[in-house]
N, C-alpha and C positions, 0 to 999 in steps of 0.2 A: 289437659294441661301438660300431663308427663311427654305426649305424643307432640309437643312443641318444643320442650326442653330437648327432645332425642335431636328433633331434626335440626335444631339450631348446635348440637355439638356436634352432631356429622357434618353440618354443613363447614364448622369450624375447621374439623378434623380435615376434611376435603379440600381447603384451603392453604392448609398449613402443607400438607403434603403436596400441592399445586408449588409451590415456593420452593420446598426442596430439590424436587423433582429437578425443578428447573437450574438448578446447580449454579457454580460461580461462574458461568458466563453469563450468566442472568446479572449477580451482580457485579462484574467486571466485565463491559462487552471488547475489553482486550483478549479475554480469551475466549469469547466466537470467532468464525467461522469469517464472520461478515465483519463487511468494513465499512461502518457508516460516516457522515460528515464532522461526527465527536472525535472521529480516529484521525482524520485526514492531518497531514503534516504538511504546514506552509512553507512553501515555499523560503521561504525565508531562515526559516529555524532547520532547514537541510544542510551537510554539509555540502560543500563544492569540492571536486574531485576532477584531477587532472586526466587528459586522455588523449587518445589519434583516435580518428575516424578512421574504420575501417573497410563501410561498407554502406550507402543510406539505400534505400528502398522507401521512396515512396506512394508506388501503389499501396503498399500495407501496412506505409506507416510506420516502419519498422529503422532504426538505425545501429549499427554495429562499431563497438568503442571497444579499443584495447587500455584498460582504464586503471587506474592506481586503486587500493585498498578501500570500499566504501561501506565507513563502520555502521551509518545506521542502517544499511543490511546485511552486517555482518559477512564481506563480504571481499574475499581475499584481489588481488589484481591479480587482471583477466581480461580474455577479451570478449563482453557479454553481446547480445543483441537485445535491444528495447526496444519497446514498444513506444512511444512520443505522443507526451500528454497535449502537444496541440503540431498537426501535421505542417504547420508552417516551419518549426522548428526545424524541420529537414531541408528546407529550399534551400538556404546556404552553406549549410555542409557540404564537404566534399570530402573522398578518401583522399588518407593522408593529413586531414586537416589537425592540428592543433586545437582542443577546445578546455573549457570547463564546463561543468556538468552536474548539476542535483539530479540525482535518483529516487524513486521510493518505491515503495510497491502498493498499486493502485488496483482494487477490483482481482488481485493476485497476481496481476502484470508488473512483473521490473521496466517501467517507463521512468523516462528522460523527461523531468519536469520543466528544468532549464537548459538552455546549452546555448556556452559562449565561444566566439572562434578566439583564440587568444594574438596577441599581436607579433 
């Protein structure tokens, strides 16, 4: 009986420290690494952000915006290149073009969630 008492308090013990171990990105998965569907920011709740087109690249997907200040990431005006959360978003861009624009960081990529040619 003492020899089941032992193993049920190591096994305790072994659990408690499994939990610490695993620190506060265990219980905040804002501070891992990883960016799951819980983290994902819609579309909608992004701000819009003014910018020229400075460069699209559609083999890779890629488009280049000289773009005002984008606070949610922290993120001074500049002229960035992103990555474009759906490659259609590139067909109608053109350099020089006038757009708006949601940002976020996706998978650790600064992609272009949205983007509008403005009139």
């Amino acid at each position: 009986m003492k020899r089941t008492a032992n193993s049920a308090a190591t096994l305790a013990l072994f659990l408690l420290s499994g939990a610490a171990m695993a620190g506060p990105a265990a219980d905040n998965p804002k501070d891992s690494n990883l960016q799951g569907p819980a983290e994902a920011t819609t579309s909608a709740t992004l701000p819009s952000v003014s910018g020229t087109v400075t460069k699209v690249d559609e083999a890779t997907g890629k488009i280049s915006i000289d773009h005002q200040a984008i606070p949610n990431l922290s993120m001074d005006a500049m002229t960035m290149v992103f990555k474009a959360a759906d490659p259609d978003l590139l067909k109608a861009a053109r350099p020089g073009d006038a757009v708006t624009f949601t940002a976020d960081k996706v998978n650790g990529q600064l992609t272009v969630m949205t983007l509008k040619k403005d009139k």
